[in-house]
C-alpha positions in Angstrom: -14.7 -80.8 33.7 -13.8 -83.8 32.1 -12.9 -84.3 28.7 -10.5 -81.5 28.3 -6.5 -82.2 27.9 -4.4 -79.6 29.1 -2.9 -77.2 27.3 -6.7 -76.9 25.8 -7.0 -73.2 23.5 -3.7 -72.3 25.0 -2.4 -70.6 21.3 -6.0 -69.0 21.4 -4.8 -67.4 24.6 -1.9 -66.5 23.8 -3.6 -64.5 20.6 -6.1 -63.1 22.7 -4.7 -61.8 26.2 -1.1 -60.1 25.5 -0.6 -59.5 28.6 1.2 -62.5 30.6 -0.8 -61.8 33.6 -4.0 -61.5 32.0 -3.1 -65.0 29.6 -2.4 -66.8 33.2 -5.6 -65.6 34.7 -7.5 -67.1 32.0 -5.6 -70.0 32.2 -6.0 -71.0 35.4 -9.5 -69.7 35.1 -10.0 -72.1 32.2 -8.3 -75.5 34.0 -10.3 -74.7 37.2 -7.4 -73.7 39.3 -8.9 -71.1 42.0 -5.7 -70.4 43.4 -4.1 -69.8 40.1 -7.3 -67.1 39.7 -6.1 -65.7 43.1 -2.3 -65.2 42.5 -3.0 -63.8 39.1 -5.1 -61.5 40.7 -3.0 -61.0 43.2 -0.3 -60.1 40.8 -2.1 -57.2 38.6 -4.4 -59.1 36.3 -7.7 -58.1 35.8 -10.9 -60.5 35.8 -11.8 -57.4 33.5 -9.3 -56.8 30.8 -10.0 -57.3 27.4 -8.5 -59.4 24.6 -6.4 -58.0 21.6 -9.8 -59.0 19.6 -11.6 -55.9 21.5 -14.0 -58.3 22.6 -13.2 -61.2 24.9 -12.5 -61.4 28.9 -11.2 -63.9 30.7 -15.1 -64.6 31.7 -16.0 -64.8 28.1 -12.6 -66.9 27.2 -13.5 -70.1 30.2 -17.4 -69.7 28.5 -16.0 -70.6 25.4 -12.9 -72.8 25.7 -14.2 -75.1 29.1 -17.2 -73.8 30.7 -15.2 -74.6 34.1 -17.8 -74.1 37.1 -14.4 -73.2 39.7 -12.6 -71.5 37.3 -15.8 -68.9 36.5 -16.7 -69.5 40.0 -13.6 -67.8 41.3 -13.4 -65.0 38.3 -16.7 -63.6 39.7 -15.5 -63.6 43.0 -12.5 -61.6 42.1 -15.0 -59.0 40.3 -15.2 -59.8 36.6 -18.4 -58.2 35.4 -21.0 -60.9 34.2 -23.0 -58.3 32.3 -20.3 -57.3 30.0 -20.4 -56.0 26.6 -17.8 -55.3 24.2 -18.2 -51.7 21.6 -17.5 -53.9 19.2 -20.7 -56.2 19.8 
C-alpha cells in the first residue's frame, strides 16, 4: 500500500506481540512481505497467537496498522482464523 513509511506501528508491536517470532510475523505481515510471513512461520510463530493486550492477532494487527492485501493474504494462507474473537471482546 502506499503511503506507509517503514518502520510504521513498529513500538505498537513491539508492546503487543512479546514474542520475537510472533512481532516478526506481524511485521512482515504488516509491510506485505509473503516470504517474511513464510519464514516466521516456518520458524514457530503462530498466524494465531495473541497479543499481551489479550486481544489482538497478527490478522487483527495488519487490519489496523496497514490493511496490506499480501501481507493478510499470506496470514490466511498460513491458517490464521478470520472469525476470531478475543474473551476479552
Amino acid at each position: 500500500m502506499m503511503g506507509f513509511n517503514w518502520p510504521f506501528g513498529d513500538s505498537k508491536a513491539l508492546k503487543l506481540f512479546t514474542d520475537p517470532k510472533v512481532r516478526e510475523l506481524a511485521r512482515a505481515a504488516a509491510r506485505g512481505d509473503e516470504a517474511g510471513v513464510k519464514k516466521a512461520i516456518a520458524e514457530g510463530a503462530s498466524p494465531n497467537a495473541v497479543g499481551s493486550d489479550g486481544k489482538i492477532t497478527p490478522l487483527l494487527y495488519v487490519l489496523s496498522e496497514t490493511r496490506d492485501e499480501r501481507g493478510l493474504r499470506a496470514l490466511l494462507s498460513a491458517g490464521a482464523n478470520p472469525n476470531y474473537i478475543s474473551e476479552n471482546g
